[in-house]
N, CA, C and O atoms as a DFTB+ gen file, in Angstrom:
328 C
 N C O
     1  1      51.482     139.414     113.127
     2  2      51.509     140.642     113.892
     3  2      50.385     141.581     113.463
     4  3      49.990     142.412     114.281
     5  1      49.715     141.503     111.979
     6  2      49.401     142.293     111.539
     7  2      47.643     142.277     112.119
     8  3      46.767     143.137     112.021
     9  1      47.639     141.139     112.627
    10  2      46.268     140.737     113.382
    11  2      46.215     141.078     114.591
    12  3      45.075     141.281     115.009
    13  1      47.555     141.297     115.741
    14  2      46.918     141.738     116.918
    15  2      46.563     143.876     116.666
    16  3      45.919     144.592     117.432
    17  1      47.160     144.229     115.564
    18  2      46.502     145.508     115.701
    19  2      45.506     145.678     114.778
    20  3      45.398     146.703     114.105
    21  1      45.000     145.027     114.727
    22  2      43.905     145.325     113.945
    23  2      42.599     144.783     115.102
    24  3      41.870     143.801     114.964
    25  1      42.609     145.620     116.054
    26  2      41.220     145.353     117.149
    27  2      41.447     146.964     117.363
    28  3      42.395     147.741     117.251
    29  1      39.757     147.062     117.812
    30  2      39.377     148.540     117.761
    31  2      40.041     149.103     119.356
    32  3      40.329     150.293     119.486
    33  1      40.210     148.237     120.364
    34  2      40.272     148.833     121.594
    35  2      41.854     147.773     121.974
    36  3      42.335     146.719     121.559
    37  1      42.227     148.901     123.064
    38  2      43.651     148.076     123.268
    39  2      43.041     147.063     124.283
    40  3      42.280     147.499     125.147
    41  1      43.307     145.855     124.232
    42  2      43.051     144.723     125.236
    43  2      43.511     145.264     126.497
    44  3      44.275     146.199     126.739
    45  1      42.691     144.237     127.465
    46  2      42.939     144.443     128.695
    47  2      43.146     142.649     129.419
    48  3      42.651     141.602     129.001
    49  1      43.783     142.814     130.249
    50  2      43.897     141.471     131.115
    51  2      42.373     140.937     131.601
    52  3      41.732     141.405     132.543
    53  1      41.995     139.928     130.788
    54  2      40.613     139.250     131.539
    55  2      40.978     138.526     132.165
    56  3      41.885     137.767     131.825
    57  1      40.203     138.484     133.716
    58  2      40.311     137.698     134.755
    59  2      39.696     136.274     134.463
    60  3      40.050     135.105     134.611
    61  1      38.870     136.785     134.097
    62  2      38.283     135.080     133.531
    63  2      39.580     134.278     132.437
    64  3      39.620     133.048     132.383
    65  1      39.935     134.587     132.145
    66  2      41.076     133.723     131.003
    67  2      41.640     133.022     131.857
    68  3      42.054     133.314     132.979
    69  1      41.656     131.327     130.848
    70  2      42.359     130.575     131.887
    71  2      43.204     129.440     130.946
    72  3      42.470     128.791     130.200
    73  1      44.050     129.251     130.910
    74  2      45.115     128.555     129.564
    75  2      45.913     127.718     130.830
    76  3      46.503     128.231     131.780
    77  1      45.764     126.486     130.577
    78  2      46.543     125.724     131.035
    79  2      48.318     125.726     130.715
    80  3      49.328     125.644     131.413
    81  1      47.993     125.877     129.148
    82  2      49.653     126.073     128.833
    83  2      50.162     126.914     129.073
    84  3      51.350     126.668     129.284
    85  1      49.812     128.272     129.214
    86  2      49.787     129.477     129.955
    87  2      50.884     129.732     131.017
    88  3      51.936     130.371     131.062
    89  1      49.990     128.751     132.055
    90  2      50.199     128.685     133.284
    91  2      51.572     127.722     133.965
    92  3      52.224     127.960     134.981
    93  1      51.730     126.365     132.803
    94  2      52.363     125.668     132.543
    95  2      54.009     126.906     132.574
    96  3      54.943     127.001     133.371
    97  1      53.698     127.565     131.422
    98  2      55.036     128.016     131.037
    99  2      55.496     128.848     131.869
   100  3      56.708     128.985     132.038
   101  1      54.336     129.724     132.699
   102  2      54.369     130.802     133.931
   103  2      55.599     129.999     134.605
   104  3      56.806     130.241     134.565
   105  1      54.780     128.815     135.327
   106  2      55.695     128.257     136.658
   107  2      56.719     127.683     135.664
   108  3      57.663     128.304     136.153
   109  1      57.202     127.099     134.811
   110  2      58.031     126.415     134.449
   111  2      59.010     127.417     134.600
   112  3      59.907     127.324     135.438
   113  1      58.892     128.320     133.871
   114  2      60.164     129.237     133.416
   115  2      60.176     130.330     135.162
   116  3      61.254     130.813     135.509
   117  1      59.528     130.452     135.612
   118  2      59.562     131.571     136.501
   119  2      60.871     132.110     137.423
   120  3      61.028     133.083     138.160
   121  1      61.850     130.825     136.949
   122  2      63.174     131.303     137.468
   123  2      64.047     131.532     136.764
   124  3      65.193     131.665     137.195
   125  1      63.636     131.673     135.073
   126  2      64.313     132.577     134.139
   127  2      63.505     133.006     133.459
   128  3      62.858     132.466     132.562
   129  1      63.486     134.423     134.005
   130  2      62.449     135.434     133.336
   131  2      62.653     135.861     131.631
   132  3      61.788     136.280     130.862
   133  1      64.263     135.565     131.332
   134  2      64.230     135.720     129.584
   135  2      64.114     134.727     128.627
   136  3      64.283     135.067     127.456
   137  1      63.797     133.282     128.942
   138  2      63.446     132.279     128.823
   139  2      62.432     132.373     128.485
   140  3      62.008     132.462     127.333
   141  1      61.655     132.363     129.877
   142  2      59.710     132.948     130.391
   143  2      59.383     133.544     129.103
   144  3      58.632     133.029     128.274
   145  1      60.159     134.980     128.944
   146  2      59.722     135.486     127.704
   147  2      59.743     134.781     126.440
   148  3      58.683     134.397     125.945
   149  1      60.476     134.647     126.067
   150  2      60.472     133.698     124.516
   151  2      60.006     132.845     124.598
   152  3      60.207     132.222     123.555
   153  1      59.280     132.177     125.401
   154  2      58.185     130.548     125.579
   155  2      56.976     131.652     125.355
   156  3      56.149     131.488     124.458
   157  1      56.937     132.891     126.323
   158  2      55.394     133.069     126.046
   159  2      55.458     133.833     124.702
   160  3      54.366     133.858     124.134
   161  1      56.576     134.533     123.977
   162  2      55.955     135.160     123.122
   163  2      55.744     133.662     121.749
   164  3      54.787     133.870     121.003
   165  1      56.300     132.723     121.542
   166  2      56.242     131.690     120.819
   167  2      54.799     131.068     121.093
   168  3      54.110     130.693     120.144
   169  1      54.366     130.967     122.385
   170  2      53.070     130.289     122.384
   171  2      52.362     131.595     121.681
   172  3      51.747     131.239     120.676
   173  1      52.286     132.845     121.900
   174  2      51.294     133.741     120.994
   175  2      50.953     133.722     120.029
   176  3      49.788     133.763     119.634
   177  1      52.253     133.629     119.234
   178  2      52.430     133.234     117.863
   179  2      51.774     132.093     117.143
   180  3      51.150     132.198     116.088
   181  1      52.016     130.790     117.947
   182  2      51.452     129.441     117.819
   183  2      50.249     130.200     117.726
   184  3      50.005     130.676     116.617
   185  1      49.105     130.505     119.048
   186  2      47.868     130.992     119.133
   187  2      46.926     132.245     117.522
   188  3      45.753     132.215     117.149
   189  1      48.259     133.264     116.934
   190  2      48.145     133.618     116.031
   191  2      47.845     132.163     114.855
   192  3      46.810     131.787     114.305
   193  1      48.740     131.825     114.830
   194  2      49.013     131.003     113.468
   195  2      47.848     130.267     113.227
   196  3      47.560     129.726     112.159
   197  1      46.827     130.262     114.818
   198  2      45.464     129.453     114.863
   199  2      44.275     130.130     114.712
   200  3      43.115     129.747     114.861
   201  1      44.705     131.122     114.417
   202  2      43.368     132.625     114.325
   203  2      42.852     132.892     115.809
   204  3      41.709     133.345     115.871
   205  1      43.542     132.675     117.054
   206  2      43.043     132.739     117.941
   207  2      44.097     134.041     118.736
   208  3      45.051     133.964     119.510
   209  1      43.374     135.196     118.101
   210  2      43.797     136.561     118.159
   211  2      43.436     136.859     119.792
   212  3      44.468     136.978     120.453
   213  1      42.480     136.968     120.395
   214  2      42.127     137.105     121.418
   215  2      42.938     136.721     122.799
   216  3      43.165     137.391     123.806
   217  1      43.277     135.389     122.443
   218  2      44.212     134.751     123.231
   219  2      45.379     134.965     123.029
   220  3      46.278     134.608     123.791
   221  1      45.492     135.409     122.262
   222  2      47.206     135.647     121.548
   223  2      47.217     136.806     122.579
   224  3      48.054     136.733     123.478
   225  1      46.324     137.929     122.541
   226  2      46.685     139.320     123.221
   227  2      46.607     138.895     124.608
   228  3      46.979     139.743     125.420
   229  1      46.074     137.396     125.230
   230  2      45.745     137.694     126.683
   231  2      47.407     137.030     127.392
   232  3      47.787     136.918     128.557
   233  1      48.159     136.659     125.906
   234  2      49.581     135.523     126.552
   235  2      50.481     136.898     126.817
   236  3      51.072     137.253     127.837
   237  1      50.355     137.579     125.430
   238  2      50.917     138.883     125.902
   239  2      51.059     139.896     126.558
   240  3      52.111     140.462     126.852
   241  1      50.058     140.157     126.805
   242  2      49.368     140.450     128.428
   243  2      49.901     140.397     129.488
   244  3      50.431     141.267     130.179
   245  1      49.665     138.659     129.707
   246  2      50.591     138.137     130.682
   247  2      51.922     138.421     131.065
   248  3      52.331     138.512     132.222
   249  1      52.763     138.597     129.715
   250  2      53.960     138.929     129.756
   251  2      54.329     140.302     130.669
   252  3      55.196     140.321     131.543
   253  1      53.507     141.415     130.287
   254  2      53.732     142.815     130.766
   255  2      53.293     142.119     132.252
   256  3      54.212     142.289     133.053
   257  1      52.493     141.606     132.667
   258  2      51.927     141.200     133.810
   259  2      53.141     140.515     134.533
   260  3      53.790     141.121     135.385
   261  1      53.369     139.451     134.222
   262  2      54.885     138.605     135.248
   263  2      55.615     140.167     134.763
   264  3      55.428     140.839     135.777
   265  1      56.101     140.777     134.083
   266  2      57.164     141.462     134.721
   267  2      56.801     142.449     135.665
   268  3      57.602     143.245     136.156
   269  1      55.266     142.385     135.988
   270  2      55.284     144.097     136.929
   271  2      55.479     143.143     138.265
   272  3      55.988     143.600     139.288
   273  1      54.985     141.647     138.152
   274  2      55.067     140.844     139.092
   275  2      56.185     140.649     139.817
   276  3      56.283     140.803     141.034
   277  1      56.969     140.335     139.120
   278  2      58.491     140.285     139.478
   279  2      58.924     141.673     140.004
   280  3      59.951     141.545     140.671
   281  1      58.652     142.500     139.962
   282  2      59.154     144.265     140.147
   283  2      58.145     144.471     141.467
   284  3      58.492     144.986     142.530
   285  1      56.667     143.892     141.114
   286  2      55.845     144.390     142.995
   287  2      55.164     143.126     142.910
   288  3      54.445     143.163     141.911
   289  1      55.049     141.861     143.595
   290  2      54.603     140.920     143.730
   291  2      52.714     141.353     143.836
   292  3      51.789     140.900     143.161
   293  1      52.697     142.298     144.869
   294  2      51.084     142.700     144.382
   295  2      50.661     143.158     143.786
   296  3      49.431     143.120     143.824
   297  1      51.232     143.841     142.907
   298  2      50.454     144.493     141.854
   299  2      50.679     143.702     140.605
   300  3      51.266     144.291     139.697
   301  1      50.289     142.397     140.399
   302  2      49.766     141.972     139.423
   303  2      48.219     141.155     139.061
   304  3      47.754     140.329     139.846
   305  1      47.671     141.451     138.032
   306  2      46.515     141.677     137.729
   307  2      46.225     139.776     137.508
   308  3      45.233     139.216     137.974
   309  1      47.152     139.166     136.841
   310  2      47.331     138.209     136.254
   311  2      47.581     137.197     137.455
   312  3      47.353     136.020     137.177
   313  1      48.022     137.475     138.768
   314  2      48.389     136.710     139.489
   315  2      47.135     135.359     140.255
   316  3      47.613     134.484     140.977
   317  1      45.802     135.383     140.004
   318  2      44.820     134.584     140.295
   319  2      45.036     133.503     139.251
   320  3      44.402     132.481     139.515
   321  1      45.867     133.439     137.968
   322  2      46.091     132.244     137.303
   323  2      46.879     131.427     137.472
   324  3      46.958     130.378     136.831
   325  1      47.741     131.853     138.554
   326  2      49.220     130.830     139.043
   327  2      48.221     130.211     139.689
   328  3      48.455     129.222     140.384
């Protein structure tokens, strides 16, 4: 944990990011959204445990992202990776 705050600027959703497993867990779980959650926050973690901080913030991301998704189908930022 102590690695995703330690970046100078709060991340933002890059459009370019593209994670197969990601996307995998998106559609897998997408019809249990508290599921959804604990797959993606576990893959972050995995992604931490690999020094791959960057990606770690873009799974989490995602997360805030499927839920605004689920709440307004268009207003998500993240939705060009399904």
């Amino acid at each position: 944990m102590g690695q995703l705050a330690n970046v100078h600027e709060m991340p933002f959703v890059d459009p370019a990011f593209d994670d197969d497993k990601l996307k995998n867990i998106i559609q897998y779980f997408s019809i249990n959204p508290d599921e959804m959650d604990k797959e993606l926050h576990r893959y972050a973690k995995e992604l931490l445990d690999a020094g791959k901080v960057n990606e770690a913030w873009q799974v989490l991301l995602a997360i805030i992202d499927c839920k605004k998704m689920t709440e307004d189908p268009g207003n998500s930022l993240f939705k060009a990776h399904l």
